[in-house]
BALOBA-1460 file (C-alpha; in Angstrom, 3 decimals):
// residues 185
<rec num="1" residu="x" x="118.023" y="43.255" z="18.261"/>
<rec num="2" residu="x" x="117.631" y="46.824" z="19.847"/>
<rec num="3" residu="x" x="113.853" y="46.765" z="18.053"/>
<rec num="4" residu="x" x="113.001" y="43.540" z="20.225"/>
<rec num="5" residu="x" x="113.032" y="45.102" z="23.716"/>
<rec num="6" residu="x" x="111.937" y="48.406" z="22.729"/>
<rec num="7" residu="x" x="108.669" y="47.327" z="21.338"/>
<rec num="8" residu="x" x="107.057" y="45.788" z="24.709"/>
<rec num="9" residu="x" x="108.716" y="48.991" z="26.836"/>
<rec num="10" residu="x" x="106.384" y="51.598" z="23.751"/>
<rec num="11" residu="x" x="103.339" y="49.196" z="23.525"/>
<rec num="12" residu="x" x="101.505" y="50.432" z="26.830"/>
<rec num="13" residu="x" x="102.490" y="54.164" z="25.991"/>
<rec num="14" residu="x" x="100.978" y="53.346" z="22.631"/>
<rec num="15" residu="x" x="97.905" y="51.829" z="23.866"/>
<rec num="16" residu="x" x="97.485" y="54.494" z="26.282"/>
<rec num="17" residu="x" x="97.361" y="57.267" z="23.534"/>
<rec num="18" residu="x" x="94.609" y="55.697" z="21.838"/>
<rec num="19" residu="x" x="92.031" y="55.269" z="24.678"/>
<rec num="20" residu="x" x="88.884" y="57.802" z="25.576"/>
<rec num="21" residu="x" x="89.304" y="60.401" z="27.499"/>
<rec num="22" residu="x" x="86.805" y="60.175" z="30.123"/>
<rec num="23" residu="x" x="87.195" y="61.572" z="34.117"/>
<rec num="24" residu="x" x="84.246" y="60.337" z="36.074"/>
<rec num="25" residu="x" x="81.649" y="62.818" z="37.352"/>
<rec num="26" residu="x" x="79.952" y="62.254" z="40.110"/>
<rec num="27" residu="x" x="80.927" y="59.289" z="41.395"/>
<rec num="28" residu="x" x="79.474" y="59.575" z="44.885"/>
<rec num="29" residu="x" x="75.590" y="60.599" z="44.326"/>
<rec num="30" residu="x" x="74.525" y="62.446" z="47.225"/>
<rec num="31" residu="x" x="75.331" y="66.190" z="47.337"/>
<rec num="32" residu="x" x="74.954" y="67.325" z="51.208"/>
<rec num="33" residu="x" x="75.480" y="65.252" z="54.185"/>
<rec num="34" residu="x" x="71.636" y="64.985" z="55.036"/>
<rec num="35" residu="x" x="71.037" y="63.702" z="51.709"/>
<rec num="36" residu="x" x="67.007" y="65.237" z="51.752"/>
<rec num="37" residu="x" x="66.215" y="65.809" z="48.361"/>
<rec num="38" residu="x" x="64.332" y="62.492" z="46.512"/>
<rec num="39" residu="x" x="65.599" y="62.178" z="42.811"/>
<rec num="40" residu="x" x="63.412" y="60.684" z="40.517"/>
<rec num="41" residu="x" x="66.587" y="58.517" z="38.778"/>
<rec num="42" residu="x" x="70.173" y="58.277" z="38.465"/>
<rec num="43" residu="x" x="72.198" y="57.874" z="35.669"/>
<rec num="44" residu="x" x="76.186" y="57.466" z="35.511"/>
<rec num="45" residu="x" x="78.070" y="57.196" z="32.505"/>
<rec num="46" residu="x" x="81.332" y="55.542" z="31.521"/>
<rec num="47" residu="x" x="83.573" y="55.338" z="28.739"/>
<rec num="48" residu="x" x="82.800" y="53.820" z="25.230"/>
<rec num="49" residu="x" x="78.790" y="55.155" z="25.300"/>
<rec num="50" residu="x" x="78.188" y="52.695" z="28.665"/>
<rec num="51" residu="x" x="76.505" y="53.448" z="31.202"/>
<rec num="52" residu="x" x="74.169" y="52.404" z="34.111"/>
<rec num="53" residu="x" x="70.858" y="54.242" z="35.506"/>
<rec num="54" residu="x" x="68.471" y="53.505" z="38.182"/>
<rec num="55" residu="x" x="65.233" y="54.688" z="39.865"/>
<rec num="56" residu="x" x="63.526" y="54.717" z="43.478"/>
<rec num="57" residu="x" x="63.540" y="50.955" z="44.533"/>
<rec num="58" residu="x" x="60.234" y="48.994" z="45.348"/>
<rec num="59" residu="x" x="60.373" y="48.659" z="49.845"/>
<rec num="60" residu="x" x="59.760" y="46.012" z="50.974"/>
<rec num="61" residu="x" x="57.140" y="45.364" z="54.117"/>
<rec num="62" residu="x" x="59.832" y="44.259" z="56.263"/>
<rec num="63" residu="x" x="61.939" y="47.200" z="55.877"/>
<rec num="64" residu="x" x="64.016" y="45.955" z="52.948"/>
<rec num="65" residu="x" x="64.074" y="47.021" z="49.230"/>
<rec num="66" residu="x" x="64.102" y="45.454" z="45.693"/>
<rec num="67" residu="x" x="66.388" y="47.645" z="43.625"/>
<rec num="68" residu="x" x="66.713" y="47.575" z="39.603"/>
<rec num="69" residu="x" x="69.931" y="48.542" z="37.420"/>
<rec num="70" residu="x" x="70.009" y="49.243" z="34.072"/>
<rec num="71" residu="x" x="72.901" y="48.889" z="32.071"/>
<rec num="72" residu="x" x="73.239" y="50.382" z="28.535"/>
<rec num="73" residu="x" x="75.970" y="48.506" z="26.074"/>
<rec num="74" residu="x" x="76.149" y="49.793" z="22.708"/>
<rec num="75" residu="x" x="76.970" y="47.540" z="19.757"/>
<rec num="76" residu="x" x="80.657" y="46.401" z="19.772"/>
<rec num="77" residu="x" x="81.393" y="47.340" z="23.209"/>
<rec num="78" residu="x" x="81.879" y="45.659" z="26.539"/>
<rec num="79" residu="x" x="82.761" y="45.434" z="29.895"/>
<rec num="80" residu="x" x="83.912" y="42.878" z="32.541"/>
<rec num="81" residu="x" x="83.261" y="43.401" z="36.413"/>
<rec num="82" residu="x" x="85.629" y="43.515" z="38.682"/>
<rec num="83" residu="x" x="83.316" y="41.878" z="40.959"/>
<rec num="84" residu="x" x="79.818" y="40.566" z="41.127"/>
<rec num="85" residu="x" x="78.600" y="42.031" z="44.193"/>
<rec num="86" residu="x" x="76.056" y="44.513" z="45.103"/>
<rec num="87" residu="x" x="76.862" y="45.619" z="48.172"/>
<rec num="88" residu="x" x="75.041" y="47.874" z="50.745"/>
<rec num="89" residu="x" x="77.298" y="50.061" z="52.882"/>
<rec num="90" residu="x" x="76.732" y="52.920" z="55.374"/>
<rec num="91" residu="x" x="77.026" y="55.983" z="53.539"/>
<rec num="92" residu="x" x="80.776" y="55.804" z="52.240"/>
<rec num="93" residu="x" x="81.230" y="53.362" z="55.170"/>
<rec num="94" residu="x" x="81.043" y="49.390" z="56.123"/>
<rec num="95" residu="x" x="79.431" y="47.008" z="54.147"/>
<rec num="96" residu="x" x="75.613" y="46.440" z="55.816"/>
<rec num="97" residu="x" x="74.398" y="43.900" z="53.317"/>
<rec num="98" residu="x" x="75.159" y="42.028" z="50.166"/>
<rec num="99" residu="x" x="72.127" y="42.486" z="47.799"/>
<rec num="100" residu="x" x="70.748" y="39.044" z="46.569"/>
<rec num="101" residu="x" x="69.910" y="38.560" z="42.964"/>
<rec num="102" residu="x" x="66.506" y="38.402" z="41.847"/>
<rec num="103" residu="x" x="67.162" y="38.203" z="37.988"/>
<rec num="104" residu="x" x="69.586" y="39.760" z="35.243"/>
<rec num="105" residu="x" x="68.668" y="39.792" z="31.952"/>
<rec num="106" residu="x" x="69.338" y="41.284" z="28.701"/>
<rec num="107" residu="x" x="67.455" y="42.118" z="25.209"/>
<rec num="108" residu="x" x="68.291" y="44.690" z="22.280"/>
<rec num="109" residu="x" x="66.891" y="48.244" z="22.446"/>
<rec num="110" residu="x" x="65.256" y="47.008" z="18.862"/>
<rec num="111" residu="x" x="63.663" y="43.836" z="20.004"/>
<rec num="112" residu="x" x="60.235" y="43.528" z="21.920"/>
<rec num="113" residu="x" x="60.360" y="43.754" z="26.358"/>
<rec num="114" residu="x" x="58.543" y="39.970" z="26.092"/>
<rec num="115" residu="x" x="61.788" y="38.756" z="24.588"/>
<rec num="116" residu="x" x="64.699" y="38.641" z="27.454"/>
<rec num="117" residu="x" x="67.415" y="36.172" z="28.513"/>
<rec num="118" residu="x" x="67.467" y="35.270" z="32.118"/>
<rec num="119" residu="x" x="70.888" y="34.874" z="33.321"/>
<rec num="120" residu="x" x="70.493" y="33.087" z="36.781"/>
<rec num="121" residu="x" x="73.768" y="35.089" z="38.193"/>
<rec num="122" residu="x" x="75.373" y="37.422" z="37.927"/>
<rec num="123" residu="x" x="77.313" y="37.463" z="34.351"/>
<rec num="124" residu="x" x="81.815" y="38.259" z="34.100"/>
<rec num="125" residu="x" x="81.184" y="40.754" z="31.324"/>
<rec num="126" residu="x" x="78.456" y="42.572" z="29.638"/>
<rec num="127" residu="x" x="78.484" y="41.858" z="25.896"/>
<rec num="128" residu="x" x="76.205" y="44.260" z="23.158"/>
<rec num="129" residu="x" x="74.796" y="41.969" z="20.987"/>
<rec num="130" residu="x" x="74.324" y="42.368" z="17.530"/>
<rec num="131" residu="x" x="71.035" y="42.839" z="16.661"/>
<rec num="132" residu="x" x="70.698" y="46.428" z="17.747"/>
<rec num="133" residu="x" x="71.769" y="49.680" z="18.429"/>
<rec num="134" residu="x" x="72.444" y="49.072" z="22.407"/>
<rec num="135" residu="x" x="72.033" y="46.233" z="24.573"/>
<rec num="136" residu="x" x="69.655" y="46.616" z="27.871"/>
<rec num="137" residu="x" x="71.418" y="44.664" z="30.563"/>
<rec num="138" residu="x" x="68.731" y="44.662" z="34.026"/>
<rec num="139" residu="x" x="69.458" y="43.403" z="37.261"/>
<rec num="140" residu="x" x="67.444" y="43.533" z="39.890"/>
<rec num="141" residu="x" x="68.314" y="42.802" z="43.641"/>
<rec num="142" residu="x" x="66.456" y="42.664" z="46.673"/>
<rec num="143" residu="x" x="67.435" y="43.166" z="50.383"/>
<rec num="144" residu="x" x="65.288" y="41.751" z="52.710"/>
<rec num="145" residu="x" x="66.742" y="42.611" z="55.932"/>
<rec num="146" residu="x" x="65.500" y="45.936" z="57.482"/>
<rec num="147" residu="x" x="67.546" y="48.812" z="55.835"/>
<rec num="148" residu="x" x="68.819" y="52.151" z="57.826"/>
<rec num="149" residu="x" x="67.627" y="55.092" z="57.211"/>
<rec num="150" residu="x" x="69.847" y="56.271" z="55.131"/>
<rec num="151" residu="x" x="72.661" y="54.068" z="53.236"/>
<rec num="152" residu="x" x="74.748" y="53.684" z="49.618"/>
<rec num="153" residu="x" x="74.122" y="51.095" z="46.835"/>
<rec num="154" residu="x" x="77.881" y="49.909" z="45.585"/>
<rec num="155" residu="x" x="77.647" y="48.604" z="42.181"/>
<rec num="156" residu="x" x="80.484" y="46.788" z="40.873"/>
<rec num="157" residu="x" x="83.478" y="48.045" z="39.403"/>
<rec num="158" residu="x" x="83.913" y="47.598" z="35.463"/>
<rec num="159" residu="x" x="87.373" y="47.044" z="33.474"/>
<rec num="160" residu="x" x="86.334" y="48.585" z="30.354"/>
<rec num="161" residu="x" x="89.101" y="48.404" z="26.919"/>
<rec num="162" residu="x" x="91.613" y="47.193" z="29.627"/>
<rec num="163" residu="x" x="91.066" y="50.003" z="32.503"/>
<rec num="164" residu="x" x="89.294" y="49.842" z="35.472"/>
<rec num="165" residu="x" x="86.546" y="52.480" z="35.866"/>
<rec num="166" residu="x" x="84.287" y="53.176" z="39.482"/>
<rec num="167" residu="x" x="80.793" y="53.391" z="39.034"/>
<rec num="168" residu="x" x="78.259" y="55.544" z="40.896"/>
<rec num="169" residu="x" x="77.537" y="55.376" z="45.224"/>
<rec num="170" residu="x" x="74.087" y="55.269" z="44.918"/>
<rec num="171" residu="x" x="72.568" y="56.947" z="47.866"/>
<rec num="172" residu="x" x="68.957" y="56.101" z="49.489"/>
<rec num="173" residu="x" x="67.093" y="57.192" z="52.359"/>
<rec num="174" residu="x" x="63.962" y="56.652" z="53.793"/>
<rec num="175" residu="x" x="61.171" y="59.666" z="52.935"/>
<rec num="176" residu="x" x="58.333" y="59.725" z="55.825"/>
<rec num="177" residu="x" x="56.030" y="61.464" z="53.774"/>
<rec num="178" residu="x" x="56.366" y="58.740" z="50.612"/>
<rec num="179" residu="x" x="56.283" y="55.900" z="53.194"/>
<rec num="180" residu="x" x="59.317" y="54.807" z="50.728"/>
<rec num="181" residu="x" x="63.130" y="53.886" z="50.370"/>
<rec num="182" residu="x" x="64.294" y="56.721" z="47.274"/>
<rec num="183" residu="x" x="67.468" y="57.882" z="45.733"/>
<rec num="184" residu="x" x="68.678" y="60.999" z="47.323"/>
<rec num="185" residu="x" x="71.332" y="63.726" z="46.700"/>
């Protein structure tokens, strides 16, 4: 009888003891407050081999930006969002924008760029498939109002083997000389 309501109390201790390790790094992207330095890409990684990267986003004439995400899922693994929404923020402030999707799609590392599933939104969970090594999950967004010169791309949150993980601030400003939106730090 005793065994019965012990059980439930030990399961989440139990559970606990066999998950990764893993402390985020990084989690906000830019270094120093005037953010000055372009970065080529950006690459954050979570627990279970995931993880998400970026690079420079395309501006837009009108002052906005198209911006791609790349999320790497390796075979077995997955992870649900929290929420679907991109959102752009002042840096590590209000919420400027809500980034519209453009597509999100997926393939296997193995199998050819020419062969990709559209998703018309965006999905509850990423989910490797089978076929190879990792699963490419892209999304890309656009925002077409006109951007400030300097702001932070929130991805969603994941809940990865049952625990929620942040994922990287992405920080952007506008560089004069490149005529161009790019990732700063």
């Amino acid at each position: 009888m005793r065994m019965r309501y012990t059980i439930p109390l030990l399961l989440p201790l139990l559970l606990s003891a066999c998950g990764d390790s893993y402390t985020p790094v990084d989690v906000y992207m830019a270094k120093t407050p005037e953010c000055k330095e372009w970065q080529q890409g950006s690459r954050f990684e979570l627990p279970r081999g995931i993880s998400i990267a970026t690079t420079p986003p395309v501006t837009l004439p009108d002052g906005g930006a198209e911006f791609t995400f790349v999320y790497l899922v390796p075979r077995g693994e997955r992870a649900m969002f929290v929420s679907r929404d991109y959102n752009v923020t002042q840096p590590k402030g209000p919420v400027i924008a809500k980034a519209e999707l453009v597509t999100f799609y997926q393939r296997a590392t193995n199998a050819p760029a020419e062969i990709v599933e559209a998703i018309p939104k965006v999905p509850d969970m990423l989910i490797a498939g089978a076929t190879g090594a990792e699963t490419i999950w892209r999304v890309r967004l656009r925002v077409t109002q006109k951007l400030p010169d300097r702001f932070d791309v929130v991805p969603p949150a994941f809940e990865i083997a049952l625990n929620q993980y942040p994922v990287r601030t992405f920080t952007y400003r506008y560089f004069a000389d490149r005529k161009a939106y790019g990732l700063c730090r």
